[in-house]
N, C-alpha and C positions, 0 to 999 in steps of 0.2 A: 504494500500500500504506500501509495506515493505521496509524504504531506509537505506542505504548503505554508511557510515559515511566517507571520505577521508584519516583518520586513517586505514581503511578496503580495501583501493579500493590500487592494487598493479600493480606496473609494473616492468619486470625483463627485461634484456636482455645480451648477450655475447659477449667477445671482445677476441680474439685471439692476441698472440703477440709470436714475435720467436726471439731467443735469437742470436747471429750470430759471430763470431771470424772474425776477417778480417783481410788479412795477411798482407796488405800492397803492394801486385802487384799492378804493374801500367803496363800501356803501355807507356813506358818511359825508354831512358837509364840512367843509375846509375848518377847521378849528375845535373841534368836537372834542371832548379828552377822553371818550371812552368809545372806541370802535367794536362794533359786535360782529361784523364780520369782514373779510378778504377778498377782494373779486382776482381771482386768477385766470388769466387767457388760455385761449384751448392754446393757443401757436407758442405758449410758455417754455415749452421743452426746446433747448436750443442744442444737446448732445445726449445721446445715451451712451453706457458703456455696460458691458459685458462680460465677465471674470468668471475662468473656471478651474480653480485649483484642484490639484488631486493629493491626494493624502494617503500614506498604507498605514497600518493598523498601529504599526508603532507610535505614529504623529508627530510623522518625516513627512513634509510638503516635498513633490518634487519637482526640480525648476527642468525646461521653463515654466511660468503659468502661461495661461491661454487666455488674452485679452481681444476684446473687438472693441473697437471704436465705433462707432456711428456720427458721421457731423450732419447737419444738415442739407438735402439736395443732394445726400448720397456721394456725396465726392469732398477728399481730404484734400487740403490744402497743398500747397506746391514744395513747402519746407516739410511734410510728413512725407510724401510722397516720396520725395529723396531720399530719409533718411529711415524710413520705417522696415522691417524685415519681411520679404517678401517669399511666401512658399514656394 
């Protein structure tokens, strides 16, 4: 029987996160001292990003980790472009 050491035995999984500008509307007039709530824009989100580390049983991360970017319009800038690593 062939076993399988906790060093060996892995687990990964993905966490999404979005990056977001918030303008400061409220529903509130201009000088109010107690705002009850926030108005947030749908088009708020201006980056998402995406990280997926993996881990074996010991709780040894192993590199490298697995990031995605997202910018807006679907296309990275001209300085990432350059300089980012390419499969």
């Amino acid at each position: 029987m062939l076993t399988v050491g906790t060093k060996h035995t892995y687990n990964c999984d993905q966490s999404g996160f979005n990056k977001e500008l918030h303008s400061g509307r409220t529903l509130q007039v201009q000088g109010v001292k107690s705002v009850d709530r926030v108005v947030q824009s749908v088009h708020s989100t201006t980056h998402s990003y995406t990280i997926q580390p993996t881990m074996n049983a010991d709780g040894e991360f192993l590199s490298p980790l697995l990031l995605v970017l997202q910018e807006p319009g679907g296309e990275f800038g001209p300085n990432v472009q350059r300089t980012m690593f390419k499969v």
